[in-house]
C-alpha positions in Angstrom: -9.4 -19.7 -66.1 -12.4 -18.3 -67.6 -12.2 -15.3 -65.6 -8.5 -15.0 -66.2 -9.5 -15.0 -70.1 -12.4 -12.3 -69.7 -10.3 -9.8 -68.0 -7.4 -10.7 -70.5 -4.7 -11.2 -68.0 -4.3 -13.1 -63.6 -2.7 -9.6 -62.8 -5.1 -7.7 -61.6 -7.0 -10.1 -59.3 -9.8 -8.1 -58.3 -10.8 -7.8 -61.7 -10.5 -11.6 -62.4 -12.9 -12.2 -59.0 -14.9 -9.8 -60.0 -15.4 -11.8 -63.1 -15.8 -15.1 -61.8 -18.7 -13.2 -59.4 -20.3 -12.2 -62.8 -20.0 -15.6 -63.9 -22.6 -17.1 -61.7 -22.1 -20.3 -60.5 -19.5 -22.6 -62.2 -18.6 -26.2 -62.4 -15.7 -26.7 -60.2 -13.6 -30.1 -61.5 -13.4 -30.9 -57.1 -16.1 -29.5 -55.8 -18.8 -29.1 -58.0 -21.2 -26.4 -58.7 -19.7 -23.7 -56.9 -20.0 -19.6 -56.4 -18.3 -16.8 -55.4 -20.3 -15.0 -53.3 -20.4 -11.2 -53.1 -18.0 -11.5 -49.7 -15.5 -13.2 -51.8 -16.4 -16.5 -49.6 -16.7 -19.3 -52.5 -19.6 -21.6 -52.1 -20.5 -25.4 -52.5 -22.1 -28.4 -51.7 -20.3 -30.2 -48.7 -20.3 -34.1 -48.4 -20.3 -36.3 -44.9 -18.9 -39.3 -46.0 -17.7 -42.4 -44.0 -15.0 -44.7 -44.0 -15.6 -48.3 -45.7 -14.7 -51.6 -44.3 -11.5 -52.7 -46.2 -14.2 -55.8 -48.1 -16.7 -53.0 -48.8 -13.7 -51.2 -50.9 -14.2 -52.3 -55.2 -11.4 -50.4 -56.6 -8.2 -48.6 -55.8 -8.7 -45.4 -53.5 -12.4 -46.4 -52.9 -12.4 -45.4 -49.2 -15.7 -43.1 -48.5 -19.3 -43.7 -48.8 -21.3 -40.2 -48.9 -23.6 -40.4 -46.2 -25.3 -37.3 -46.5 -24.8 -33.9 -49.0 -25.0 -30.4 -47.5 -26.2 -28.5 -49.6 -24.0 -25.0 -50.6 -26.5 -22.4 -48.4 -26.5 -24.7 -45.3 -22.8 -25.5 -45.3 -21.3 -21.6 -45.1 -22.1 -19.2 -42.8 -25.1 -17.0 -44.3 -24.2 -13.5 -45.9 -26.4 -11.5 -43.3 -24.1 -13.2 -40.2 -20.8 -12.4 -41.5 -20.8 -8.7 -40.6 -18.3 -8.1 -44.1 -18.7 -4.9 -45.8 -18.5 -6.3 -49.3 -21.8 -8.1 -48.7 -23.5 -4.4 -47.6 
């Protein structure tokens, strides 16, 4: 919405991506820090997570445990092996 509010309107998408590339990286309210990389690919931290055993659960929808984090640069494919001619 930031973007949206820099560019001054959502019509013109390009511009509004083009803003949230400016922007760096962001705090996304599901994913985390996140970016939108120059190939339009956004870009986060990925989570392996497993399912609990039913007594293992505390609370209402508390069905994962995070095994392990990904972090953003090994969970998407690299810029240099996704042959797009944005990212050239």
């Amino acid at each position: 919405m930031r973007a949206v509010e820099k560019v001054g309107s959502a019509k013109d998408g390009a511009a509004v991506i083009e803003a949230m590339r400016d922007a760096g990286a962001f705090d996304d309210p599901l994913f985390g820090k996140t970016i939108v990389r120059v190939d339009g690919r956004v870009a986060h931290d990925m989570y392996l997570v497993e399912v609990k055993e039913p007594e293992q659960s505390k609370k209402p929808f508390d069905y994962y445990k995070v095994v392990a984090t990904i972090p953003a640069d090994r969970a998407f494919r690299p810029l240099a092996d996704g042959n797009c001619s944005l990212a050239q």
